[in-house]
MARKOL-614000 format. One line per 4 residues: number of its first residue (from 0); their letters; for each residue x, y, z of N, C-alpha, C. Coordinates in nm, 3 decimals. Layout:
% MARKOL-614000
NUM> A> X Y Z X Y Z X Y Z; ...
//
This chain:
% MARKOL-614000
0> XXXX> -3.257 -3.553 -6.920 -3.166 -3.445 -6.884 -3.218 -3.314 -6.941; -3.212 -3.177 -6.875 -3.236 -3.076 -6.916 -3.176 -3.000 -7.022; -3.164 -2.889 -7.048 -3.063 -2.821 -7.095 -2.995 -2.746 -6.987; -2.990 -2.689 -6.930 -2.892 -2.625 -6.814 -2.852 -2.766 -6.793
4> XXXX> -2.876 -2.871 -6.719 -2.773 -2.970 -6.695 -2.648 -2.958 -6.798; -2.687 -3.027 -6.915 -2.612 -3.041 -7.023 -2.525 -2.936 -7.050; -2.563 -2.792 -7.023 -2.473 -2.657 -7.023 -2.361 -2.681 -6.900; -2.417 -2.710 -6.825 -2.301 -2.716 -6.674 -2.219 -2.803 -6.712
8> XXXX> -2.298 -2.966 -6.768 -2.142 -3.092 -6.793 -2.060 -2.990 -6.907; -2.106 -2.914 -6.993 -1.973 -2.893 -7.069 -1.923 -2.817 -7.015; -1.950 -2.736 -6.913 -1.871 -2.637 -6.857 -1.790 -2.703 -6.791; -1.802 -2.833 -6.690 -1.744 -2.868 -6.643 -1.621 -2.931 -6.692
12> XXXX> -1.633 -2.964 -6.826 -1.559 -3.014 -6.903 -1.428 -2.962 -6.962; -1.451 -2.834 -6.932 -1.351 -2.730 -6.953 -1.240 -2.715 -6.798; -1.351 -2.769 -6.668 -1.252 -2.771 -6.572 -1.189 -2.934 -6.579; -1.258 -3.004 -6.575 -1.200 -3.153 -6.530 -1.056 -3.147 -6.587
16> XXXX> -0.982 -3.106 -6.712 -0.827 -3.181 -6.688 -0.797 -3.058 -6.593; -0.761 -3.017 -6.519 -0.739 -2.967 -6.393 -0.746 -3.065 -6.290; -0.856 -3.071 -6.249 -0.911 -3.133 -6.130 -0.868 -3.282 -6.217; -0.844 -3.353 -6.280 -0.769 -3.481 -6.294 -0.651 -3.492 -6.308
20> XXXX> -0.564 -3.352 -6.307 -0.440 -3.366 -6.304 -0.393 -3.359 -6.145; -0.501 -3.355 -6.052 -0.473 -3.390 -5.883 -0.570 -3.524 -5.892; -0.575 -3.593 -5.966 -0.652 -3.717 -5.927 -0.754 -3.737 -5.877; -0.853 -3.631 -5.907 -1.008 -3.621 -5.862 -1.070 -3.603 -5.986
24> XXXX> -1.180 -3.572 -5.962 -1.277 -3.549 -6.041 -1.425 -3.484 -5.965; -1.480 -3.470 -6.040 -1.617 -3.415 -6.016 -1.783 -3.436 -6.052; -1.836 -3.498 -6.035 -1.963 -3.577 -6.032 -2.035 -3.459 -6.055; -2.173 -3.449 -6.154 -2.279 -3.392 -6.109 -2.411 -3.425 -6.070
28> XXXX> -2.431 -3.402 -5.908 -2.569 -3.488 -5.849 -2.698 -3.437 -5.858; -2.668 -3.332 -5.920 -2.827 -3.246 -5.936 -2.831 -3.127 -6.002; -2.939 -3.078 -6.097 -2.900 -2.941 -6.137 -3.070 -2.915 -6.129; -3.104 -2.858 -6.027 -3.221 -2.815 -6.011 -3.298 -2.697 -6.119
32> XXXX> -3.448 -2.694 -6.167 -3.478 -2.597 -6.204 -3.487 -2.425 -6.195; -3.441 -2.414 -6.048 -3.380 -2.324 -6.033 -3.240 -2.244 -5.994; -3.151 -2.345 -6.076 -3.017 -2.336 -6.130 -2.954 -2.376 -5.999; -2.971 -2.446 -5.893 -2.862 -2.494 -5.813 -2.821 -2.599 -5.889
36> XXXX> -2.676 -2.603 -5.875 -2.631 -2.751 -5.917 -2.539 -2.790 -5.794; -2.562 -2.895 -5.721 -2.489 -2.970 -5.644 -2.379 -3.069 -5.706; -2.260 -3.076 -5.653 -2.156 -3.123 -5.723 -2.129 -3.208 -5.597; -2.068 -3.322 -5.642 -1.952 -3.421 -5.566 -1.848 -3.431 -5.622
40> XXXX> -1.738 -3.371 -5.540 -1.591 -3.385 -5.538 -1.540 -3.529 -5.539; -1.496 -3.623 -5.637 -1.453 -3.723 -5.615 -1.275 -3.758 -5.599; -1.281 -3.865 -5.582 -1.149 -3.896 -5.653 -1.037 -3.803 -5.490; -0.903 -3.791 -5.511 -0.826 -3.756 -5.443 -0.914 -3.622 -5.391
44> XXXX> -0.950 -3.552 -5.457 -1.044 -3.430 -5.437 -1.143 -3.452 -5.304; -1.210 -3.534 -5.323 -1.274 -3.578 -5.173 -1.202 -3.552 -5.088; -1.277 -3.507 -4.970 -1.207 -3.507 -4.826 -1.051 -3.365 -4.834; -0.998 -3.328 -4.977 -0.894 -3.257 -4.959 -0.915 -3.130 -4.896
48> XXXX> -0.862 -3.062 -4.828 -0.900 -2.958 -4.740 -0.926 -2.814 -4.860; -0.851 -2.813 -4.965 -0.850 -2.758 -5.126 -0.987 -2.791 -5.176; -0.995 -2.867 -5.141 -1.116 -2.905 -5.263 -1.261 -2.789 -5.234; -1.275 -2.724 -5.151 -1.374 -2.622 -5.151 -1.336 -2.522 -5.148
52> XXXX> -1.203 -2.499 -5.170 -1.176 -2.402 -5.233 -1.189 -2.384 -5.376; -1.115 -2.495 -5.462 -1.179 -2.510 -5.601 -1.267 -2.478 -5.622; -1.335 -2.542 -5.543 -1.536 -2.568 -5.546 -1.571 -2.385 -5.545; -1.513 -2.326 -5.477 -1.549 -2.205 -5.462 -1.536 -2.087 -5.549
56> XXXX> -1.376 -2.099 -5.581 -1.314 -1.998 -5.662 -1.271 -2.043 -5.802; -1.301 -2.204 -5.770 -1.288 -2.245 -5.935 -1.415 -2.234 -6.032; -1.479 -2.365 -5.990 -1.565 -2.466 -6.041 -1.721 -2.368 -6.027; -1.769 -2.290 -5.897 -1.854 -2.195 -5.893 -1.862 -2.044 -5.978
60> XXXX> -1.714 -2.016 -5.978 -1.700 -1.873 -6.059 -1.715 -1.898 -6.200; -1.673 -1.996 -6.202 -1.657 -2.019 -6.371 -1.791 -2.067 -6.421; -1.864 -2.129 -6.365 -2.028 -2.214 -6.397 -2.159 -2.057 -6.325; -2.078 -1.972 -6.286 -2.207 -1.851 -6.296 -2.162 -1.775 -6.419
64> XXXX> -2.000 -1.766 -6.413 -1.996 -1.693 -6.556 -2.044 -1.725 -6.634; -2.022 -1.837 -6.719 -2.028 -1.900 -6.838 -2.185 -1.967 -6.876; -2.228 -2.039 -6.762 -2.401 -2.100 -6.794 -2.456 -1.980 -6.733; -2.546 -1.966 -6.794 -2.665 -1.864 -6.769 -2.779 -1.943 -6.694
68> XXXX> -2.859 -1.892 -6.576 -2.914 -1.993 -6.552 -2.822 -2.041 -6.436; -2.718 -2.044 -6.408 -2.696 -2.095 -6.300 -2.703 -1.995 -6.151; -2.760 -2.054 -6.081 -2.763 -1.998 -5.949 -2.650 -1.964 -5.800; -2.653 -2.080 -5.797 -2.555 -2.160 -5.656 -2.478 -2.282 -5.694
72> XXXX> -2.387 -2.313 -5.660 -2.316 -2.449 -5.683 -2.299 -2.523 -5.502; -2.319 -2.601 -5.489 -2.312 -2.717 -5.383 -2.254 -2.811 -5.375; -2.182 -2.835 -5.269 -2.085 -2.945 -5.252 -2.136 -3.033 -5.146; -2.195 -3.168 -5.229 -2.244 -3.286 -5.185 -2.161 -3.376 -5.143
76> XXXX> -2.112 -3.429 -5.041 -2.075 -3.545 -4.965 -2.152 -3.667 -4.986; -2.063 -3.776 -5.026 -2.152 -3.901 -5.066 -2.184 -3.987 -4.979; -2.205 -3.917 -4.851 -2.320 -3.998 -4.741 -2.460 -3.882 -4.726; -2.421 -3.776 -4.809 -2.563 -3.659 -4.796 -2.692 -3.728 -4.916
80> XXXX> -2.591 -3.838 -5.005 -2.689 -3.832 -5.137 -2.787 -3.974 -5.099; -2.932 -3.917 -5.107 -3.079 -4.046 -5.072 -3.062 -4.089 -5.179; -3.006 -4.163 -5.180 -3.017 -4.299 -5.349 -3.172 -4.345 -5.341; -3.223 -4.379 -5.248 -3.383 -4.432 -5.274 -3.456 -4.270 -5.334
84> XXXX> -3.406 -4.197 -5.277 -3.499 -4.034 -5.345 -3.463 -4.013 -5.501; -3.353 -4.100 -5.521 -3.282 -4.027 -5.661 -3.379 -4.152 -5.733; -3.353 -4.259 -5.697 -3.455 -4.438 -5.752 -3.547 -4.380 -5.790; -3.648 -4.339 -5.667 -3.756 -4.291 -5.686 -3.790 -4.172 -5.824
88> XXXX> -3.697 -4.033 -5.823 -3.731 -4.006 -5.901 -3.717 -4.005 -6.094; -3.625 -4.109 -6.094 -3.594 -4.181 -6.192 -3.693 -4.279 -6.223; -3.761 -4.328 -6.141 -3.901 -4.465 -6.175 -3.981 -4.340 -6.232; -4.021 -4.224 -6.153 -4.120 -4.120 -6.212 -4.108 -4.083 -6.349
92> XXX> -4.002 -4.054 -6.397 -3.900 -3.994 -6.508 -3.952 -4.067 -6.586; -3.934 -4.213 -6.576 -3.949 -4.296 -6.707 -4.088 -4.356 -6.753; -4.156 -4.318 -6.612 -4.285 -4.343 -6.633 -4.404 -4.254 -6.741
//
C-alpha cells in the first residue's frame, strides 16, 4: 500500500459512520499514482440514486480537501472491476 492510499482510508474514515448510518459503505478499489482513487459504493448505497451524489458532494469534496495528492474520485460498479487484472497485479507486487 502507498501512502496516499493510506491518507484516503483515513479520510474515508471520517466519512463511513455517515454512509453506515444508511447501511452502505464504501470500498476502496484503487488509488492510482496519479491521485485518482476509484471508490465502490457498497452496501444499501449501491444502486441508490443518492449515492453519487454523496460520491460527489460528499466523499469527493472532502478527499480533495483534506489528502493532498488527490486528483479525481471514481465511482466503480462491481461488474466494471477485472479481478484477473487486480490477481495479476498483486502476483507482480509480491514478486
Amino acid at each position: 500500500m502507498n501512502d496516499l492510499y493510506e491518507r484516503v482510508d483515513k479520510a474515508l474514515d471520517e466519512i463511513r459512520p455517515y454512509i453506515h448510518s444508511h447501511a452502505g459503505d464504501v470500498n476502496i478499489v484503487d488509488v492510482s499514482d496519479e491521485g485518482v482513487v476509484k471508490l465502490q459504493m457498497v452496501g444499501t448505497c449501491h444502486g441508490c440514486p443518492m449515492s453519487m451524489l454523496t460520491l460527489r458532494l460528499g466523499i469527493e469534496r472532502i478527499l480533495t480537501e483534506k489528502v493532498e495528492g488527490v486528483t479525481a474520485v471514481l465511482s466503480i460498479r462491481p461488474d466494471d472491476i477485472d479481478l484477473d487484472e487486480i490477481e495479476s497485479e498483486d502476483d507482480a507486487a509480491a514478486s
